[in-house]
C-alpha positions in Angstrom: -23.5 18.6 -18.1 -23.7 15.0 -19.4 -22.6 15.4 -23.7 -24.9 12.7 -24.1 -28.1 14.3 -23.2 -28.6 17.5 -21.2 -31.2 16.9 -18.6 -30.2 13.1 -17.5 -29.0 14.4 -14.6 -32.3 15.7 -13.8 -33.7 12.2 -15.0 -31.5 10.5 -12.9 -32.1 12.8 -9.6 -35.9 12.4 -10.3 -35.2 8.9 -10.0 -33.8 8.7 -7.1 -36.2 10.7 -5.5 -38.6 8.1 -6.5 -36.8 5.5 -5.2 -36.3 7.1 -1.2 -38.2 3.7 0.2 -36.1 1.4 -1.9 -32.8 3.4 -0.4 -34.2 3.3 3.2 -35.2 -0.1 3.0 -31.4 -0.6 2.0 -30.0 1.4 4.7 -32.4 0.0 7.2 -31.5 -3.5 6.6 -27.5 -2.5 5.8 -27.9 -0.8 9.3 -28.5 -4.2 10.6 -26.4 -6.4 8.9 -23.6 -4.0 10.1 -24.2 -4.1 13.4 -24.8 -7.9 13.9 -21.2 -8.4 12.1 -19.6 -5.6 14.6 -21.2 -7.7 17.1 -20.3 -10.8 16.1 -16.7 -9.9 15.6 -16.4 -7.9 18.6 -16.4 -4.3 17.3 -14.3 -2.3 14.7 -11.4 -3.0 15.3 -11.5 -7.2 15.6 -13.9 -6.6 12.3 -11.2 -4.4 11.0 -8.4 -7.1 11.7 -10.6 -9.5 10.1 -10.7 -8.1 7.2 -7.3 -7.2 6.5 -5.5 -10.5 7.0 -4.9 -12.1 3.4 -5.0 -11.0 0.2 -8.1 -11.5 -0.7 -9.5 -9.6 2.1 -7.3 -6.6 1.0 -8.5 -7.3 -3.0 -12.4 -6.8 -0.8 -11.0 -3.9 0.9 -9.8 -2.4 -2.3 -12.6 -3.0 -4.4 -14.6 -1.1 -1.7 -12.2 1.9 -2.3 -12.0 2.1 -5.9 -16.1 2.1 -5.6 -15.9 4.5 -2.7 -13.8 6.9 -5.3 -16.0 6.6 -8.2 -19.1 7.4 -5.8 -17.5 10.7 -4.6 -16.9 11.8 -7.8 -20.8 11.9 -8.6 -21.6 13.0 -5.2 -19.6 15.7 -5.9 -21.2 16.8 -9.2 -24.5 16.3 -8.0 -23.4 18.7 -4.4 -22.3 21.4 -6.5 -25.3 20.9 -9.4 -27.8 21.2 -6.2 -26.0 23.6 -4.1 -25.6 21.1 -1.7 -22.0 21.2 0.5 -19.0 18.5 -1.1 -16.4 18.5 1.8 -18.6 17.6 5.0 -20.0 14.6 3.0 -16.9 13.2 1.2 -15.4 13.0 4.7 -18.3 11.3 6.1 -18.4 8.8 3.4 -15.3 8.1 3.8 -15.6 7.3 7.6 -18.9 5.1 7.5 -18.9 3.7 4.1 -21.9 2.8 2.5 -24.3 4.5 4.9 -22.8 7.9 3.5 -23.6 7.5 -0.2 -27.6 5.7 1.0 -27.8 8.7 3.4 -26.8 11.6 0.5 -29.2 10.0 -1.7 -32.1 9.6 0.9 -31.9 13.1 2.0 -31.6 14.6 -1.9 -34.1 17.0 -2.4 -36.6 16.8 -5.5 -35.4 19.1 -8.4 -38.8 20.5 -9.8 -38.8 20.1 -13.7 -38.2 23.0 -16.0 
């Protein structure tokens, strides 16, 4: 329960739930953008090797962990405020990225007020 105001999670789910085109939209063009740079570079692994080759690439990289952390912590209170499973979800965040956090919030359910 937020100590500020009871019922912003509910506020904030609602508003997601209103915003399901926006997030696809993302995702759909995310989607894209993805797989023209694992083209481009060759596939994961050349991408990976890319991306981990000077410290600013690893300042990138960590910025995109320290992100990746705070999301799971408000998947998690959401999965467990919904009923909705932690474990298989943190683990596929973790292996996609981004696409985990726009899929969890695409396929949220809408919480009926009251």
């Amino acid at each position: 329960t937020c100590p500020v105001c009871a019922s912003c999670r509910r506020h904030f789910t609602q508003g997601i739930s209103m915003n399901k085109a926006l997030l696809v939209s993302v995702l759909v063009v995310f989607g894209a953008l993805s797989g023209y740079t694992l083209v481009h570079y060759g596939g994961l692994f050349a991408w990976l090797a890319f991306y981990t080759r000077d410290p600013a690439s690893w300042q990138i990289f960590a910025d995109m962990v320290i992100t990746m952390c705070l999301l799971l912590v408000f998947i998690r209170r959401d999965a467990q405020a919904n009923g909705r499973p932690f474990v298989p979800w943190a683990v596929f965040c973790l292996a996609v990225g981004a696409f985990g956090p726009l899929l969890y919030f695409v396929t949220a359910r809408k919480r009926i007020a009251g």
